[in-house]
C-alpha positions in Angstrom: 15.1 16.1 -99.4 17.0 15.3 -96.3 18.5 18.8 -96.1 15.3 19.9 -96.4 13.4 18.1 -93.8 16.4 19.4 -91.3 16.4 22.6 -92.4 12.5 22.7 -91.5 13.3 20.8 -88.3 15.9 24.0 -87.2 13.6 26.5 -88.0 10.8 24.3 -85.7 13.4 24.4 -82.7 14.0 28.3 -82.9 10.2 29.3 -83.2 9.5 29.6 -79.7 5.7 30.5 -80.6 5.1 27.0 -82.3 6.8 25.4 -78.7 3.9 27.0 -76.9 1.4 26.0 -79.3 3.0 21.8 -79.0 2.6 22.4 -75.3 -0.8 23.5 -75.3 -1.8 20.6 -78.0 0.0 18.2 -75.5 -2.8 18.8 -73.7 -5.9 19.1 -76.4 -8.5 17.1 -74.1 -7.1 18.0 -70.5 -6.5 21.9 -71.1 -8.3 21.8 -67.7 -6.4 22.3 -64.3 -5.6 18.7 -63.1 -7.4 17.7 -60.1 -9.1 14.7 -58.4 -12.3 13.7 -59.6 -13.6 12.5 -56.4 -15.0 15.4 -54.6 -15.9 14.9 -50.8 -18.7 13.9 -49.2 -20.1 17.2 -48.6 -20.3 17.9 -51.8 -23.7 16.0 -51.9 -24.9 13.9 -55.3 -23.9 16.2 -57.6 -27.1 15.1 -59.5 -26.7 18.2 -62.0 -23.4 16.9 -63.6 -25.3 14.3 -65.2 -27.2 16.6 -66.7 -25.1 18.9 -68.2 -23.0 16.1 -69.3 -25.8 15.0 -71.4 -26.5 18.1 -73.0 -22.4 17.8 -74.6 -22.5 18.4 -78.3 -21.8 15.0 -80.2 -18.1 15.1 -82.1 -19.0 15.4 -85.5 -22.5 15.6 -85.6 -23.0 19.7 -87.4 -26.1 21.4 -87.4 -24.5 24.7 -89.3 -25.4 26.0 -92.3 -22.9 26.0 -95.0 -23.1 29.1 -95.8 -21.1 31.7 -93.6 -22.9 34.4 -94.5 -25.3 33.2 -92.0 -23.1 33.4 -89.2 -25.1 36.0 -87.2 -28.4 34.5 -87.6 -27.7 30.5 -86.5 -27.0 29.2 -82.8 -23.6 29.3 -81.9 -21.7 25.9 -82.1 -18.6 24.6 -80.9 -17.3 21.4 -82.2 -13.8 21.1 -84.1 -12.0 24.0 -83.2 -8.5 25.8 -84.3 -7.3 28.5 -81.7 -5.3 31.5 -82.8 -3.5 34.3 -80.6 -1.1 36.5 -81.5 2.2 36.6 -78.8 3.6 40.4 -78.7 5.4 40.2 -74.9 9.0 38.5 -74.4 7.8 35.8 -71.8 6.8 32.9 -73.9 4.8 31.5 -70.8 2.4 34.3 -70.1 1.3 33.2 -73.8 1.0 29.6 -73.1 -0.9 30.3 -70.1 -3.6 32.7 -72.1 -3.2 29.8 -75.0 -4.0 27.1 -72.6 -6.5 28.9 -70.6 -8.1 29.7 -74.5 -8.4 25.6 -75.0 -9.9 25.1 -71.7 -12.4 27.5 -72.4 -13.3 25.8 -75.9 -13.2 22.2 -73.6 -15.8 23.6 -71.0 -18.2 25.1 -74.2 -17.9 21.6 -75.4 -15.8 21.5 -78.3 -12.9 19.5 -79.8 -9.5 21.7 -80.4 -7.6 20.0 -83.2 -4.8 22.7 -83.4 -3.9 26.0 -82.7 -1.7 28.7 -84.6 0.3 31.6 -82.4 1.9 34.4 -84.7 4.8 36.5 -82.7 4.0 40.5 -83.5 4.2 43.6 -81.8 0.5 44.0 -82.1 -2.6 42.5 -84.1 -3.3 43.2 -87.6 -6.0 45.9 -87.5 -7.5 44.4 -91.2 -7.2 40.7 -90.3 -6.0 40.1 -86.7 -3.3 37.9 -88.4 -1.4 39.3 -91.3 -1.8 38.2 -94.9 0.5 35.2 -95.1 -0.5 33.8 -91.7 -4.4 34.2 -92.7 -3.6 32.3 -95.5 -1.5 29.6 -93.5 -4.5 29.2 -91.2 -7.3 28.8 -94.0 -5.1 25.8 -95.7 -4.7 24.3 -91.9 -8.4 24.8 -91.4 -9.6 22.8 -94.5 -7.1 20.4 -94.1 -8.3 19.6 -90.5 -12.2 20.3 -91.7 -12.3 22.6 -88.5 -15.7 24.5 -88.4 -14.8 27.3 -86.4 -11.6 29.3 -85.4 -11.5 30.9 -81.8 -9.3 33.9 -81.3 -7.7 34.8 -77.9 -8.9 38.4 -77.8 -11.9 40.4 -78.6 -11.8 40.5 -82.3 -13.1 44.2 -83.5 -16.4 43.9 -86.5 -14.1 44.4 -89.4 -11.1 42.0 -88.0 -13.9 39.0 -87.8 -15.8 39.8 -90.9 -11.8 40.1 -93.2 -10.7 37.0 -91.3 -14.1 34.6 -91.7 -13.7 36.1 -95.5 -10.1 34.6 -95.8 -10.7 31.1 -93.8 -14.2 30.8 -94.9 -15.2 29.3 -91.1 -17.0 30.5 -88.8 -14.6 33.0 -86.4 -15.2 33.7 -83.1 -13.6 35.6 -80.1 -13.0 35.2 -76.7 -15.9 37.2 -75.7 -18.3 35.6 -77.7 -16.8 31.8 -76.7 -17.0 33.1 -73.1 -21.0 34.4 -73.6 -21.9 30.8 -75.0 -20.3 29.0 -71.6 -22.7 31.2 -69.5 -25.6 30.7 -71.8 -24.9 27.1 -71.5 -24.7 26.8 -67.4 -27.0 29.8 -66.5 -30.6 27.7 -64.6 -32.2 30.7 -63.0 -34.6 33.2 -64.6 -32.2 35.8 -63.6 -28.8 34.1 -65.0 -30.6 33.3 -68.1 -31.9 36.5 -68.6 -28.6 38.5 -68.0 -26.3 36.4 -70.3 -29.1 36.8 -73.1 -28.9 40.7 -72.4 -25.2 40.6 -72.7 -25.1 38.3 -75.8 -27.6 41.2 -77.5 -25.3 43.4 -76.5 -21.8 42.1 -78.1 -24.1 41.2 -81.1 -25.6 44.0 -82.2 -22.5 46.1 -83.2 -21.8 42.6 -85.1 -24.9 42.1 -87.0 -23.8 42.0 -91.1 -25.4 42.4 -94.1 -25.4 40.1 -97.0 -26.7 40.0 -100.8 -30.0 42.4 -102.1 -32.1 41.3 -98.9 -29.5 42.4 -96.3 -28.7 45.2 -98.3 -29.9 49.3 -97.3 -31.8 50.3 -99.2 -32.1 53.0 -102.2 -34.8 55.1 -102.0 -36.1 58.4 -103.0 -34.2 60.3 -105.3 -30.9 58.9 -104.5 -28.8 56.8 -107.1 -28.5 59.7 -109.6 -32.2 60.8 -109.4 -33.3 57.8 -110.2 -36.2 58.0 -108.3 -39.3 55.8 -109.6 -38.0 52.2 -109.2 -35.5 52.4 -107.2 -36.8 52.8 -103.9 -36.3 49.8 -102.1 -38.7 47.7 -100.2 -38.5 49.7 -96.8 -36.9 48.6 -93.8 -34.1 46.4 -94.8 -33.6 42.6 -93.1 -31.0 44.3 -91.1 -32.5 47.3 -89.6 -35.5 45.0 -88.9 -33.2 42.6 -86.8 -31.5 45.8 -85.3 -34.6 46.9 -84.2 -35.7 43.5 -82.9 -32.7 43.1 -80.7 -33.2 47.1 -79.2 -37.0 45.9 -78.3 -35.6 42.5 -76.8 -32.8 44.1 -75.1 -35.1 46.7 -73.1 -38.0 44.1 -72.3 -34.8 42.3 -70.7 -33.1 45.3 -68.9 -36.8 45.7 -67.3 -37.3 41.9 -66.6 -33.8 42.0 -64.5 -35.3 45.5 -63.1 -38.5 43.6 -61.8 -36.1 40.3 -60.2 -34.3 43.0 -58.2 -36.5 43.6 -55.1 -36.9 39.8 -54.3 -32.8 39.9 -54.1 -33.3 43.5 -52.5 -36.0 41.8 -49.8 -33.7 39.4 -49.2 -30.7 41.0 -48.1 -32.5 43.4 -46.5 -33.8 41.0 -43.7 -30.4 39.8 -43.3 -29.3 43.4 -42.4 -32.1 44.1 -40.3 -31.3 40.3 -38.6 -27.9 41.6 -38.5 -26.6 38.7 -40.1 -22.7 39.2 -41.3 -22.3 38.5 -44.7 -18.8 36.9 -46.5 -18.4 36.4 -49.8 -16.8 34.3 -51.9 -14.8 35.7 -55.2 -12.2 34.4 -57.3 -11.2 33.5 -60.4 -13.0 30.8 -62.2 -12.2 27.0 -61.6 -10.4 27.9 -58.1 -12.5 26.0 -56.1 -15.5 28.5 -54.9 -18.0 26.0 -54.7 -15.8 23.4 -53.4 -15.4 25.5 -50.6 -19.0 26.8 -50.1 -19.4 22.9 -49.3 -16.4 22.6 -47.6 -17.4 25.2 -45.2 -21.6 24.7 -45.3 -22.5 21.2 -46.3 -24.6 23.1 -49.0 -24.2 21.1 -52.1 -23.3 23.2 -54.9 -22.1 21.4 -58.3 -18.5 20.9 -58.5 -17.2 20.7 -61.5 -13.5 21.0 -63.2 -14.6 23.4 -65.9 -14.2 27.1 -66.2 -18.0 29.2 -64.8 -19.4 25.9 -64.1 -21.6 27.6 -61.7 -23.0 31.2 -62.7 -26.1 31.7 -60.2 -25.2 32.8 -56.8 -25.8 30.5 -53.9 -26.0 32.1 -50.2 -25.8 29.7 -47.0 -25.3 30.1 -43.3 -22.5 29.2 -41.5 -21.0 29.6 -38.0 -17.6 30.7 -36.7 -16.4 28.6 -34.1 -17.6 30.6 -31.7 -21.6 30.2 -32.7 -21.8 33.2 -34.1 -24.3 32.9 -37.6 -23.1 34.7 -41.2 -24.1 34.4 -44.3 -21.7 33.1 -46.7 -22.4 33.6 -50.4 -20.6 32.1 -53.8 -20.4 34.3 -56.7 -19.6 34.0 -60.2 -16.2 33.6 -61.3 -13.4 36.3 -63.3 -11.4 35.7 -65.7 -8.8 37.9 -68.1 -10.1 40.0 -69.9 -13.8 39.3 -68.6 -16.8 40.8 -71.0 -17.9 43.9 -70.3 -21.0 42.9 -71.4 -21.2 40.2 -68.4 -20.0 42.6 -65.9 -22.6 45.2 -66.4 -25.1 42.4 -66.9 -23.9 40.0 -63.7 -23.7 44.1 -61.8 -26.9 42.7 -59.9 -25.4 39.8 -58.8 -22.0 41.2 -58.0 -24.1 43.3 -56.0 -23.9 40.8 -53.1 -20.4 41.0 -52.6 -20.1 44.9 -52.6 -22.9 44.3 -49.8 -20.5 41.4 -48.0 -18.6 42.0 -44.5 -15.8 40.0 -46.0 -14.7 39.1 -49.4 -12.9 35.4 -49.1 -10.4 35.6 -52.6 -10.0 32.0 -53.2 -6.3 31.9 -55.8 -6.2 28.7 -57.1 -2.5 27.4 -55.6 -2.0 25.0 -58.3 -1.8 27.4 -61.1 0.9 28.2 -63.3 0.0 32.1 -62.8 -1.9 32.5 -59.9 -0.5 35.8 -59.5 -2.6 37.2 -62.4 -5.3 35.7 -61.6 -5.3 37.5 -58.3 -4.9 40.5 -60.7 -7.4 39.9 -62.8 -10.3 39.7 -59.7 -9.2 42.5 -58.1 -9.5 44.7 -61.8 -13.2 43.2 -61.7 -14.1 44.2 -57.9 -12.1 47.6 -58.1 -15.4 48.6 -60.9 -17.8 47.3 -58.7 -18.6 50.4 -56.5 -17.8 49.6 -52.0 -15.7 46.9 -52.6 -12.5 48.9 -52.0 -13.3 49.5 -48.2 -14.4 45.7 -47.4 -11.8 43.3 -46.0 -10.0 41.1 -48.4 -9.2 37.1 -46.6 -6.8 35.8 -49.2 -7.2 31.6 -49.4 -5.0 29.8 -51.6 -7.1 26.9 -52.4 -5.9 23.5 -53.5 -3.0 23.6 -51.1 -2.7 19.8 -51.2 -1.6 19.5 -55.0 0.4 22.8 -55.6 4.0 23.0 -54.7 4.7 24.0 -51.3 7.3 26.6 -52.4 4.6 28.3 -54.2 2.5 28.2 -51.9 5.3 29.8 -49.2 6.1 32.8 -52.1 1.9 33.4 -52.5 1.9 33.5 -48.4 4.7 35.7 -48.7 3.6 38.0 -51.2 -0.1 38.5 -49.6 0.6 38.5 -45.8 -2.4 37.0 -44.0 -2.9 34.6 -46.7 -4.5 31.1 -45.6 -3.7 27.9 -47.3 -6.5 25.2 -47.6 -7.5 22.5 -49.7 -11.1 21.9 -49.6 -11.2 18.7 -51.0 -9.4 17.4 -48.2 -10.1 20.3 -45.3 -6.6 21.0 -44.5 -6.5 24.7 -43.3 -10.1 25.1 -43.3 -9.9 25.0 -39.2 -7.5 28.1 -40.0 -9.3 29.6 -42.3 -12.8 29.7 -40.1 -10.7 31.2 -37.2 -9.8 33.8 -39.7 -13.5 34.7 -40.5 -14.2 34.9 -37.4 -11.3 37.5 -36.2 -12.5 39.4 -39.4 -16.2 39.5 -39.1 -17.9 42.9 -37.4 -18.5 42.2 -33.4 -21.2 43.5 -31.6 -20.3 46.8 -29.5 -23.7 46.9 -27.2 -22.9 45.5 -23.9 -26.0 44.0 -22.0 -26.7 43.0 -18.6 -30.7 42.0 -18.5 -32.4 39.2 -17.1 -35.0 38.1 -19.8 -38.1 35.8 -19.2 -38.5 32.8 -19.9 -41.6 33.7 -22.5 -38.5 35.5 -24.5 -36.2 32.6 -25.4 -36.1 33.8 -29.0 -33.8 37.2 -28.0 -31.9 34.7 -25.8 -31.0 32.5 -28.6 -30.3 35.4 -31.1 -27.8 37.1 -28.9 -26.4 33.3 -29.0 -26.1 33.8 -32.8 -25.6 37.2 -33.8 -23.6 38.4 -30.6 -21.2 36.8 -28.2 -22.6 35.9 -24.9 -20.3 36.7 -21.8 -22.3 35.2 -19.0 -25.5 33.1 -18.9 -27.3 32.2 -15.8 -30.9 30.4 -15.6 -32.6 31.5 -12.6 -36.5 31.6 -10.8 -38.0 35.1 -13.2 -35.7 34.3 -16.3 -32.4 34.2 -17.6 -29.5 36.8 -16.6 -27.6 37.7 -19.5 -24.3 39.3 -20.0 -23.6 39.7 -23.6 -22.4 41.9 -26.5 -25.5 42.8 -29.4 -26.0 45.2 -32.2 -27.9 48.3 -31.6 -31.1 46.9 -32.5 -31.2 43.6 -30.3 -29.9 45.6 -26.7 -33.1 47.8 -27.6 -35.4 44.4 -27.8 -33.7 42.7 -25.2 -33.8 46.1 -23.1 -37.5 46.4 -23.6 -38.3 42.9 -22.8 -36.3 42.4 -19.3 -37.5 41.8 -16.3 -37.3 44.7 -13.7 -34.1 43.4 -11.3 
């Protein structure tokens, strides 16, 4: 028995896939990035943490039917949870990170992971994702654990979910799908609501399966051998019907988001009319967007350390340390392997940075691969149409807990890089100087005196231009300043005669 228990022991020590899996279980609970949970003061009361907190599911409470043949037609719900990947590269890191990263995202969706199984394989089973014997290996740890729901770190084709539920006889789920149910859960606007619930339609309805004689197609006709009379079935089958339903939902949606888009449209138009510069911020989820929109505009966004804890996009003013007035906007965050069902759906709000002056790419510092997370963003923005020609500000967020060599190799490898922590403000001083060397500059040069009755255009070239000279005199006030086309033509047309 001895010789057997180190036998068993050996073989543990040379599996390096089990390794990463006793790593990322280290962890079950804190999959999440480390960081302090004091935020600063300008993140204001955070009042919408308490809220979502109260809305987490209650460990070991179910609400599922026992019957996983129902698994298309119930809510999706996330409580004890086994994770399964399959590792085909030679770095066994790049698979703990994707592991971890896997946990984190079952942590934010509110669920409890009790274990995880990693197979090593040049590529996934096409039948069952896993192979046979490891299918069966993870339906004997799945009842042992009473797990209702298996999560795999991929996107799981029709026929590899459907063979795999059939072996474990649990609920199976993918990435996608586990991702969809975060956004569901933390989308508050009309608009954020109404695009995850497009995209969920979307991934479901290749999904949708059919069970027993009400599921089934039906007959019909003279099919079945000529069978004809009594054997045509009762019409439209349960199936088709839900089919249908979601098609009908799905366009009443696609038209709902249609009709939202002027108000957005409206106003971003009166911004560039204003012309307001506009930066936005992108990066990869939990980096620190929002923590930064606060940082840099007192505006009070939740903070949270959870992976898309904000979906709907925020836009504030700020000012350079020069005066001058932009608009800075956060967005929703990337990860690997993002949806393509959120991308097309999110396309409207993505919108706003392929309409930015600046793109601010907040890396999270602190990362074990921050690298491919800064890959990962720039595969999103390169399929969202302008983005290519806008300047890209690099920040490397969370300066004050990552290791400063890192941080010197990321400054190295992405030259003009800043370094800040926005829960502390180091390098945000930096980091302002560089928006402001970035952002467009006026080219109209003015010399006017304006009247009094027209301090308004005074105080705009004050905030949209950069004021050379200013002198208050007896008809008005003589102004030497750089403006966009539109404000020299105002200012022209409203100055006094010299």
């Amino acid at each position: 028995m001895a010789e057997h228990d180190d036998v068993t022991s050996a073989e543990h020590e040379q599996d390096p896939a089990r390794d990463v899996v006793a790593r990322v279980l280290a962890r079950a609970g804190t999959a999440l990035q480390p960081e302090a949970e004091d935020g600063h003061e300008l993140d204001g009361d955070q009042l919408d943490r308490e809220e979502r907190s109260a809305l987490r599911r209650v460990v070991g409470l179910s609400t599922e039917l026992e019957d996983v043949s129902e698994v298309e037609y119930r809510q999706l719900r996330l409580e004890r949870v086994v994770l399964i990947g399959v590792w085909s590269g030679p770095d066994p890191e790049l698979a703990e990170i994707s592991l971890r990263e896997l946990a984190a995202l079952a942590e934010t969706a509110g669920s409890v992971v009790l274990d995880a199984v990693l197979q090593r394989r040049p590529t996934p089973d096409p039948a069952t994702y896993f192979g046979s014997g490891k299918a069966a290996e993870l339906a004997e740890l799945v009842a042992e654990l009473g797990a209702d729901t298996v999560i795999a770190d991929t996107e799981l084709s029709p026929s590899q979910r459907r063979a795999l539920e059939d072996v474990v006889q649990v609920k199976v789920i993918d990435r996608t799908a586990l991702i969809l149910d975060i956004f569901a859960q933390h989308a508050k606007s009309r608009e954020g609501k109404a695009q995850v619930e497009l995209a969920q339609l979307e991934y479901l309805l290749p999904r949708l399966r059919g069970w027993g004689e009400s599921m089934s197609r039906q007959a019909g006709g003279r099919v079945a051998g000529g069978a004809g009379i009594g054997s045509r079935g009762p019409g439209e089958t349960k199936i088709e019907l839900d089919r249908r339903r979601i098609r009908t939902r799905m366009a009443r949606l696609r038209r709902q988001i249609a009709a939202m888009a002027p108000a957005r449209e409206t106003k971003r138009a009166s911004r560039q009319r204003n012309r307001v510069p506009a930066v936005a911020i992108a990066g990869y989820t939990n980096a620190g967007k929002s923590s930064l929109l606060n940082r840099l505009t007192g505006a009070g966004v939740l903070v949270e350390n959870a992976l898309f804890a904000t979906l709907d996009p925020t836009v504030r003013r700020a000012e350079t340390p020069d005066g001058r007035v932009y608009t800075l906007a956060d967005t929703v965050g990337f990860v690997r392997n993002l949806p393509h069902e959120l991308v097309e759906a999110f396309r409207s709000t993505l919108e706003e940075v392929a309409e930015a002056d600046v793109i601010l790419h907040v890396v999270d510092a602190s990362h074990p691969d921050p690298e491919g997370q800064v890959r990962a963003v720039r595969e999103v923005l390169a399929d969202i149409p302008g983005t290519e020609e806008i300047p890209e500000l690099v920040v490397l967020n969370k300066a004050d807990i990552a290791e400063p060599g890192t941080v010197a190799a990321l400054r190295t490898r992405y030259p003009g890089a800043v370094a800040v922590s926005a829960r502390t403000g180091e390098g945000v001083a930096e980091l302002q100087e560089r928006i402001a060397e970035l952002l467009p500059r006026p080219s109209v040069r003015i010399d006017v005196l304006v009247p009094y009755s027209r301090g308004d255009l005074v105080s705009r070239a004050h905030e949209s231009g950069e004021v050379l000279a200013e002198e208050h005199t007896a008809a008005g006030t003589q102004l030497t300043a750089l403006v966009d086309e539109t404000l020299a033509a105002e200012l022209t047309a409203a100055a006094q005669p010299a």
